[in-house]
C-alpha positions as CSV (number, residue, x, y, z in Angstrom):
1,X,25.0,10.6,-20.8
2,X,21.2,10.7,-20.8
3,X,20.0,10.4,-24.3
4,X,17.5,7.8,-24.0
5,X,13.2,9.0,-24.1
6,X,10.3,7.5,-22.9
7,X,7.0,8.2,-24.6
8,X,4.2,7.2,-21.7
9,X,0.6,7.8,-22.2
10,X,-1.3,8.1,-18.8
11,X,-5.0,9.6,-17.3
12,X,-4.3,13.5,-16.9
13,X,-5.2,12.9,-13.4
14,X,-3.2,10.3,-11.8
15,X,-0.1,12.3,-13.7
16,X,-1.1,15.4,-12.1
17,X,-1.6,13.9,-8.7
18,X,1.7,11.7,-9.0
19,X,3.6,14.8,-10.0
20,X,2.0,17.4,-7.2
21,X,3.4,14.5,-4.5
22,X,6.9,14.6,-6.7
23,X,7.2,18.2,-6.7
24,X,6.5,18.4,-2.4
25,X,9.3,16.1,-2.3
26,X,11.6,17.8,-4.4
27,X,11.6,15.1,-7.4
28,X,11.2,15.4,-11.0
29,X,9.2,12.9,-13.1
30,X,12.3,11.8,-14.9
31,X,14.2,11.4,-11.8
32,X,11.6,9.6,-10.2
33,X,10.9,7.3,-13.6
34,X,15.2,7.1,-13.3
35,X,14.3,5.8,-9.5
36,X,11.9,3.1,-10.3
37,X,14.0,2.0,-13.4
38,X,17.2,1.6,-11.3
39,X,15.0,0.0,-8.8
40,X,13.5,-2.6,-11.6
41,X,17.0,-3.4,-12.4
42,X,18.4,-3.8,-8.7
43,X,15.7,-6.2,-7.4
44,X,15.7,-7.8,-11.0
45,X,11.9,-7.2,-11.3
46,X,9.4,-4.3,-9.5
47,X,10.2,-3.2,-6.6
48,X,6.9,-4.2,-5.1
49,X,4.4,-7.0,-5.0
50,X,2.2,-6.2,-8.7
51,X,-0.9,-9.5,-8.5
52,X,-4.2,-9.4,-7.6
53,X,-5.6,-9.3,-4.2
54,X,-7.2,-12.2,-2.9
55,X,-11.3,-12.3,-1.4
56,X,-10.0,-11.8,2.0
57,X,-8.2,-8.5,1.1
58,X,-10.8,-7.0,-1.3
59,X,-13.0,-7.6,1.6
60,X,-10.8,-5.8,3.9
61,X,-9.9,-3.2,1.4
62,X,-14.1,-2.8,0.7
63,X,-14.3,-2.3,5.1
64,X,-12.2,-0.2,5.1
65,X,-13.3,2.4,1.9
66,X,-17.0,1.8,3.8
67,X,-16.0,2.8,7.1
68,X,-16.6,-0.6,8.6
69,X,-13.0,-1.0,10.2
70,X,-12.0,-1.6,14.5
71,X,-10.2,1.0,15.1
72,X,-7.8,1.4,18.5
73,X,-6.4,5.1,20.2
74,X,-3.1,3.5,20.1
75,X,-1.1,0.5,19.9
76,X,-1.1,-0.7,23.2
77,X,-4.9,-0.1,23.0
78,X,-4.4,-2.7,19.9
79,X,-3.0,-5.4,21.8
80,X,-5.0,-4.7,24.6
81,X,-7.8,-5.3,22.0
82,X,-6.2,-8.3,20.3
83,X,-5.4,-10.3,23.4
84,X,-9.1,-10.1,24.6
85,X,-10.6,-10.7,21.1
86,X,-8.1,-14.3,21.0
87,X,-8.6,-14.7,25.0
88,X,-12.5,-14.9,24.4
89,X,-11.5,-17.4,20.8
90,X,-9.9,-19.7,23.3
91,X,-12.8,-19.7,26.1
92,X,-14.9,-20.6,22.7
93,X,-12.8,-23.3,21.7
94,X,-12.4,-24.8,25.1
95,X,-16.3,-24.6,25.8
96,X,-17.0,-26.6,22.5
């Protein structure tokens, strides 16, 4: 029987924004708040990695908000990219 409340105060817009994604999905905010509770309980702590990001990622995530990111038409375009970018690392390293 549910007969336990939660009292949560929280910026009007990251509720409304949280909710609208919710609602496309079909979930209610107490389901979803039931969700991340059994979730809490299952993996005996948050379901997902909660610490600070380190310089290399605020870096990346900084890029990335800025535009400044590589960017490939798909992933074998990726790889392609990857295996030049550590071919040429190697030539460097050989060369020195």
């Amino acid at each position: 029987m549910k007969n336990a409340a939660i009292n949560v105060k929280i910026d009007a817009e990251i509720k409304a924004q949280a909710e609208a994604i919710l609602d496309g999905i079909g979930l209610s905010t107490s389901a979803a708040v039931g969700m991340l509770f059994r979730q809490i309980i299952f993996h005996k702590g948050l379901p997902f990695e909660a610490r600070l990001p380190n310089e290399e990622t605020l870096a990346a995530i900084g890029d990335a908000r800025t535009g400044k990111v590589k960017t490939a038409s798909s992933a074998d375009d990726l790889i392609l990219k990857l295996r030049k970018k550590a071919d040429a690392a190697k030539k460097a390293a050989i060369h020195q």
